[in-house]
mmCIF file of the C-alpha atoms, coordinates in Angstrom:
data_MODEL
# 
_entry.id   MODEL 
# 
loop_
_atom_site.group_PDB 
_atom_site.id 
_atom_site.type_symbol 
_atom_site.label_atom_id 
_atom_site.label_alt_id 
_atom_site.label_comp_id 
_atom_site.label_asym_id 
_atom_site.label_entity_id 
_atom_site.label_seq_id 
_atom_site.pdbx_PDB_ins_code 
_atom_site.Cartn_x 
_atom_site.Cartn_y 
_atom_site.Cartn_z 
_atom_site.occupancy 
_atom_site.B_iso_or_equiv 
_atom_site.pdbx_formal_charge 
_atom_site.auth_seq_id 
_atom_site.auth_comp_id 
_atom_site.auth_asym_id 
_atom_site.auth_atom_id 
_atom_site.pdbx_PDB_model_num 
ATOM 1   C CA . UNK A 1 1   ? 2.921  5.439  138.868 1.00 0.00 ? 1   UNK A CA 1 
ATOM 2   C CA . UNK A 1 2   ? -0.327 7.438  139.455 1.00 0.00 ? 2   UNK A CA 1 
ATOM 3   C CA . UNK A 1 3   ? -0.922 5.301  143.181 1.00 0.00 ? 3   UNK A CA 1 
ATOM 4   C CA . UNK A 1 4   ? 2.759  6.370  143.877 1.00 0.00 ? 4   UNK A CA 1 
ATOM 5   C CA . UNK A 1 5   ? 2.082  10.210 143.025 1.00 0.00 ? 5   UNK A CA 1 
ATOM 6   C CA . UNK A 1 6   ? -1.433 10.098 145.240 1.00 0.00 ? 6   UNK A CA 1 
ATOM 7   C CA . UNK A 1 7   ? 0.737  8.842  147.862 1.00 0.00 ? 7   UNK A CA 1 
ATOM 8   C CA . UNK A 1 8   ? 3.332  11.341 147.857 1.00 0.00 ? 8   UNK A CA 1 
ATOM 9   C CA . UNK A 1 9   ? 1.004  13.848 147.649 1.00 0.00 ? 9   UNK A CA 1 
ATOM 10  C CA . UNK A 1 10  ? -1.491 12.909 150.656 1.00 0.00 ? 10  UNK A CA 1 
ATOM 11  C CA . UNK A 1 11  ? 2.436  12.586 153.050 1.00 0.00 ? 11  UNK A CA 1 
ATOM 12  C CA . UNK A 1 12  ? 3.244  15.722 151.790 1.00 0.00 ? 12  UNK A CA 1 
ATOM 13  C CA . UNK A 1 13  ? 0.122  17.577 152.654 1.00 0.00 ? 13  UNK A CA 1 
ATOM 14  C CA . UNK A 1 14  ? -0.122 15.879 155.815 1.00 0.00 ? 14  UNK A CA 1 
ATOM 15  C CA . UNK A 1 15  ? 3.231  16.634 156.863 1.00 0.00 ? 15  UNK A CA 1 
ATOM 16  C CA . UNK A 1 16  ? 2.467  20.466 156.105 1.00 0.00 ? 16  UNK A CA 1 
ATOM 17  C CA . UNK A 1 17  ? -0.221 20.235 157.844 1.00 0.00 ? 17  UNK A CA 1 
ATOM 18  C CA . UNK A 1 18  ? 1.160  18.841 160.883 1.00 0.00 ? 18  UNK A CA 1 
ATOM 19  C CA . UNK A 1 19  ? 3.950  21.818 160.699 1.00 0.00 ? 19  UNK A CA 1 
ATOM 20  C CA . UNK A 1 20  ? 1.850  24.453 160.547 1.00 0.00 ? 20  UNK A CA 1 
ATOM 21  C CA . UNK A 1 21  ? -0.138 23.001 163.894 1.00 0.00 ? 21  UNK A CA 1 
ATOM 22  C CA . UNK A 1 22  ? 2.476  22.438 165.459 1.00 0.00 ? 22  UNK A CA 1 
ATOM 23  C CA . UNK A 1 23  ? 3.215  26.637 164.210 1.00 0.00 ? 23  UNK A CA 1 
ATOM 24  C CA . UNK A 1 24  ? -0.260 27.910 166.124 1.00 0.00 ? 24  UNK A CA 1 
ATOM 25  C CA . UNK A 1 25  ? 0.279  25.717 169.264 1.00 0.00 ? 25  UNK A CA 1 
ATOM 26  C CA . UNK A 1 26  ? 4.142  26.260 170.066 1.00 0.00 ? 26  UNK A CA 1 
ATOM 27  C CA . UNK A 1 27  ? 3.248  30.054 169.317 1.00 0.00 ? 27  UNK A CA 1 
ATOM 28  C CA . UNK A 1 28  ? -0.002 30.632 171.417 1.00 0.00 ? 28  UNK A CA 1 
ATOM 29  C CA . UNK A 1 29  ? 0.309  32.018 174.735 1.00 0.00 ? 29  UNK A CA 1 
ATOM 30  C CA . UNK A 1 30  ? -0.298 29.185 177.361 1.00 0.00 ? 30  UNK A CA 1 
ATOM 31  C CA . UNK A 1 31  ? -3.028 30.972 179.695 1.00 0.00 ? 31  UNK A CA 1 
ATOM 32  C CA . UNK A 1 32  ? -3.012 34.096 181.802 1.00 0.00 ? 32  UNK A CA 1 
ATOM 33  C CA . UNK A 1 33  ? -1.735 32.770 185.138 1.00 0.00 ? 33  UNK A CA 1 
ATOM 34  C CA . UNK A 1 34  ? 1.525  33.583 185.787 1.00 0.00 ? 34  UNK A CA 1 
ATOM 35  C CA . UNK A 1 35  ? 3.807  33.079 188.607 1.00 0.00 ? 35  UNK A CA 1 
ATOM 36  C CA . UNK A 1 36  ? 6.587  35.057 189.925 1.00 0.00 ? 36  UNK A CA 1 
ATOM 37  C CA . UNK A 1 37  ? 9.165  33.130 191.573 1.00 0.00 ? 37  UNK A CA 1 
ATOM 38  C CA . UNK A 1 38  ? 12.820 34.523 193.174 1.00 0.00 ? 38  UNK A CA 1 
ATOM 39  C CA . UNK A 1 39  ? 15.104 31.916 194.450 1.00 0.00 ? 39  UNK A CA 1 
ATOM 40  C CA . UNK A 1 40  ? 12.832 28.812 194.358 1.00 0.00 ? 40  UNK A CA 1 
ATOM 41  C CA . UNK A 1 41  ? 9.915  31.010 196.291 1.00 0.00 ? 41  UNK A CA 1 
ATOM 42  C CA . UNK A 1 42  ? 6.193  32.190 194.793 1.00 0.00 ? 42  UNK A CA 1 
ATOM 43  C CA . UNK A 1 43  ? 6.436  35.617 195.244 1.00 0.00 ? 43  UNK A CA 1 
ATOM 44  C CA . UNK A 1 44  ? 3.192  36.523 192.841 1.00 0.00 ? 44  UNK A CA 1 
ATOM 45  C CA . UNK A 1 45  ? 0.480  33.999 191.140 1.00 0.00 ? 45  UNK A CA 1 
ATOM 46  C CA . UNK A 1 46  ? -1.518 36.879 189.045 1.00 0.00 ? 46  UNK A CA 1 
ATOM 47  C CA . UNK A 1 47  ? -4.445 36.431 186.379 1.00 0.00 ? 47  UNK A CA 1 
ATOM 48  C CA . UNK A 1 48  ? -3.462 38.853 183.974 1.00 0.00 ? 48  UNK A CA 1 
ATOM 49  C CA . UNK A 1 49  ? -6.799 39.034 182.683 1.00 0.00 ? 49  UNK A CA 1 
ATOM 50  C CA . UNK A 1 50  ? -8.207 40.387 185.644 1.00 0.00 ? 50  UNK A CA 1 
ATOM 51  C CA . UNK A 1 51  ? -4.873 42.317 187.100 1.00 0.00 ? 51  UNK A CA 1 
ATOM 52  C CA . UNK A 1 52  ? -4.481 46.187 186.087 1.00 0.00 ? 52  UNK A CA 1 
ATOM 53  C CA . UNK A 1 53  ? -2.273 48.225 184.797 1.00 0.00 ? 53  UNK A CA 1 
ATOM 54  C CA . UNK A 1 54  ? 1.034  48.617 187.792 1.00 0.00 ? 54  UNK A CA 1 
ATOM 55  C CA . UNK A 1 55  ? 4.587  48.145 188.000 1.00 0.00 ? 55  UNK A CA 1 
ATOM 56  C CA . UNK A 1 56  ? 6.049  45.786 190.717 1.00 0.00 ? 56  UNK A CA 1 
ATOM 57  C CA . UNK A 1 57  ? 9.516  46.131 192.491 1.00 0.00 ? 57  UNK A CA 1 
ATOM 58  C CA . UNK A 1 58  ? 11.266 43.145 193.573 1.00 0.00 ? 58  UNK A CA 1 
ATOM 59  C CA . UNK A 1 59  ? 14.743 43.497 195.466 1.00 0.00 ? 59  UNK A CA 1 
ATOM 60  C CA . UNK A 1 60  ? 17.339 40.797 195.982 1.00 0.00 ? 60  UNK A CA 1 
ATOM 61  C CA . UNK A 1 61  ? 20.829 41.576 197.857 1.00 0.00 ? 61  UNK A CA 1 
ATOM 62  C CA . UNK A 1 62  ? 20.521 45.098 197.490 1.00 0.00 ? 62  UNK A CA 1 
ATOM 63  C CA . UNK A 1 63  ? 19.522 45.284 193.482 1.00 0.00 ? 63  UNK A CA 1 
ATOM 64  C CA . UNK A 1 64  ? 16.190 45.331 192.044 1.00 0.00 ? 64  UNK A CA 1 
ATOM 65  C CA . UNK A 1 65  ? 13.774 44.457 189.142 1.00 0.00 ? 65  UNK A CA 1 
ATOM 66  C CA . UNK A 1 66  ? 10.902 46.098 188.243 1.00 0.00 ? 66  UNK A CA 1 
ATOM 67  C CA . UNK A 1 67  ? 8.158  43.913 186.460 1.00 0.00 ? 67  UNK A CA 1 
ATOM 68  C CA . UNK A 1 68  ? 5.634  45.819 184.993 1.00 0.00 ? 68  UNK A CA 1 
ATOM 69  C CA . UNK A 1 69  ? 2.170  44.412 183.955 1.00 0.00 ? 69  UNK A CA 1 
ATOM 70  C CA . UNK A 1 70  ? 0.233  46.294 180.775 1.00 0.00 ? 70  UNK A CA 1 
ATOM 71  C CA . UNK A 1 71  ? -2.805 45.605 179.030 1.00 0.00 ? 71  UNK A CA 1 
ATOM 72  C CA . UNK A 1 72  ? -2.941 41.872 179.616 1.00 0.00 ? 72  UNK A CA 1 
ATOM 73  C CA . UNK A 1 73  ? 0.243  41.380 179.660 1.00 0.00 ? 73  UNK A CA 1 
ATOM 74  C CA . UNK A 1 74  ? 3.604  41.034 181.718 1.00 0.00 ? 74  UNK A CA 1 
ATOM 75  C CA . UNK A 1 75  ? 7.577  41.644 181.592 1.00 0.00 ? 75  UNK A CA 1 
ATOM 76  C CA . UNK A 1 76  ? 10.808 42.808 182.747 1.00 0.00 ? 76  UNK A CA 1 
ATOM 77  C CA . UNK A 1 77  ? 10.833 46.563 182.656 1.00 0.00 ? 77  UNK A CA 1 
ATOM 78  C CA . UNK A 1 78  ? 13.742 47.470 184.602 1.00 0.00 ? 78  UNK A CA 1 
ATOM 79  C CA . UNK A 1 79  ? 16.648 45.597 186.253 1.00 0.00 ? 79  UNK A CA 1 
ATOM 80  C CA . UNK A 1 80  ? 20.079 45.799 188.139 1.00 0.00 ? 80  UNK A CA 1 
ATOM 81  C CA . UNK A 1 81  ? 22.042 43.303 186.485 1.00 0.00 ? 81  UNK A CA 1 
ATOM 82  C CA . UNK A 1 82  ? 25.114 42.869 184.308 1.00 0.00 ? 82  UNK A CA 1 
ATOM 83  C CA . UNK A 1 83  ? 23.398 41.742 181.077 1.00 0.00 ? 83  UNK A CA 1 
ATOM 84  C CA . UNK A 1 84  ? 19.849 42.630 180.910 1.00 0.00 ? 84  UNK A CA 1 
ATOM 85  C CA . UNK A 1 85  ? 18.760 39.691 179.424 1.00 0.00 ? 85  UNK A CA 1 
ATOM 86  C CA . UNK A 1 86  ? 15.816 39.564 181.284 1.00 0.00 ? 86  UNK A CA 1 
ATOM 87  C CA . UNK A 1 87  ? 14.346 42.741 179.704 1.00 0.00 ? 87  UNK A CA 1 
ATOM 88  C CA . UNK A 1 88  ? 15.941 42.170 176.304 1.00 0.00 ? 88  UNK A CA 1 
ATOM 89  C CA . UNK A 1 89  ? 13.049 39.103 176.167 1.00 0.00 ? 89  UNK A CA 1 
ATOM 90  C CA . UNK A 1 90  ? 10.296 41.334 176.192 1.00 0.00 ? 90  UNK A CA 1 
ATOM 91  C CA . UNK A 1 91  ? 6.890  40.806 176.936 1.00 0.00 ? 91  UNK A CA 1 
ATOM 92  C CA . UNK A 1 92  ? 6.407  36.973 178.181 1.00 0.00 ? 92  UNK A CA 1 
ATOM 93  C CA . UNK A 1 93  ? 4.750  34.930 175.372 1.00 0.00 ? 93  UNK A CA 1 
ATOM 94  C CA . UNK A 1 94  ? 6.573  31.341 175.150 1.00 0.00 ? 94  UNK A CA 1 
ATOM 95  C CA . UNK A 1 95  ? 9.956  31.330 177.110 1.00 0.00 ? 95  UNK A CA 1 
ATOM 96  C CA . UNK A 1 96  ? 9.853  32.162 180.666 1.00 0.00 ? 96  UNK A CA 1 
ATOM 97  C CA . UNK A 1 97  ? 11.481 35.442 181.235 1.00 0.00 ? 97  UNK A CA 1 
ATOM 98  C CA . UNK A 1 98  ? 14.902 35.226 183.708 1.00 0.00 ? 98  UNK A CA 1 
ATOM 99  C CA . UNK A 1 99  ? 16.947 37.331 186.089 1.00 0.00 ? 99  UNK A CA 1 
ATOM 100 C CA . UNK A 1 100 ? 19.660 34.773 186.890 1.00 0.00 ? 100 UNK A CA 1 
ATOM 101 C CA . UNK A 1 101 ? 21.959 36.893 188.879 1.00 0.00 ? 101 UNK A CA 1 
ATOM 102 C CA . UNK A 1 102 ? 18.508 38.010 191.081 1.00 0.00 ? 102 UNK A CA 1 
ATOM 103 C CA . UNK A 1 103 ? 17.042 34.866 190.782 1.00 0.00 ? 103 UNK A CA 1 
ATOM 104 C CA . UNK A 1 104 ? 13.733 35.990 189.524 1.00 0.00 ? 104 UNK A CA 1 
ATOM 105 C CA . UNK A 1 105 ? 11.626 34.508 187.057 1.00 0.00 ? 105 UNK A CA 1 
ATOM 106 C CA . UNK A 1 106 ? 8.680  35.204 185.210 1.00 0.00 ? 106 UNK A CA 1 
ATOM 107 C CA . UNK A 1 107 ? 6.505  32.364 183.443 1.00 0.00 ? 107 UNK A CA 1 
ATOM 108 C CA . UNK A 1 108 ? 2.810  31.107 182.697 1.00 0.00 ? 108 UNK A CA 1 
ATOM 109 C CA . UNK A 1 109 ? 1.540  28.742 185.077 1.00 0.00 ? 109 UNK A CA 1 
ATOM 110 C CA . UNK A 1 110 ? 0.115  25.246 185.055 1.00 0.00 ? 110 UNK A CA 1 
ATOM 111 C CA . UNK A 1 111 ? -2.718 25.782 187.618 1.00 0.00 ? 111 UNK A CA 1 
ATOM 112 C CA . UNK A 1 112 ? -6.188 26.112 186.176 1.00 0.00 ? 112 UNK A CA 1 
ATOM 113 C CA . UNK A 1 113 ? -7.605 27.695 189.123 1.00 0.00 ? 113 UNK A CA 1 
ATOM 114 C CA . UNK A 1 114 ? -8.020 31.615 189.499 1.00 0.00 ? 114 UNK A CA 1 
ATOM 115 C CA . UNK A 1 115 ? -5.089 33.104 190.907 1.00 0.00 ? 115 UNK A CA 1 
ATOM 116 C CA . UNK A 1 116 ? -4.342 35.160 193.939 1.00 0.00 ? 116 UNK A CA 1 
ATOM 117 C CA . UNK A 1 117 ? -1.813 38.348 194.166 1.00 0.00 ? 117 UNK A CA 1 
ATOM 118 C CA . UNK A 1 118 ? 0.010  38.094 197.333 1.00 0.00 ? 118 UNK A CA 1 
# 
């Protein structure tokens, strides 16, 4: 009976333990490259480490989204579209952050290498 509790007890604190990693990595920012992409097409590839403080209009079929970029960090101030889900996401952290109907997107990037703003 006491092997069985020591058992239990060892799975249970591994399993929390295994929870709560998987907590800090799922919720950690992945980096601070991020690409802007409309339609399938890089429009930006920023390092928002190094990038300062500036809002960026992007226009597709006559509307437009601004994306604004502030203190290290990047989202979806403005936009001409039905739901506004895009700026309802806030500031980018895990989830890439969507314009469907303009066909804009917002998300970290895989690319180690330093970035470029076109």
């Amino acid at each position: 009976m006491k092997n069985t509790k020591l058992w239990i007890t060892a799975v249970v604190v591994i399993f929390i333990a295994a929870v709560v990693w998987c907590i800090i990595i799922l919720t950690k920012p992945q980096g601070n490259i991020v690409t802007v992409t409309q339609d399938g097409k890089t429009l930006y590839t920023l390092d928002l480490s190094k990038e300062k403080d500036r809002r960026i209009k992007v226009e597709y079929d006559g509307r437009e989204n601004v994306i604004e970029i502030k203190d290290g960090r990047i989202r979806m101030l403005e936009a001409n579209c039905p739901d506004h889900t895009c700026i309802n996401t806030g500031w980018l952290e895990n989830v890439p952050i969507v314009c469907l109907p303009n066909k804009l997107a917002i998300e970290f990037s895989d690319k180690e290498t330093d970035a470029i703003a076109r």
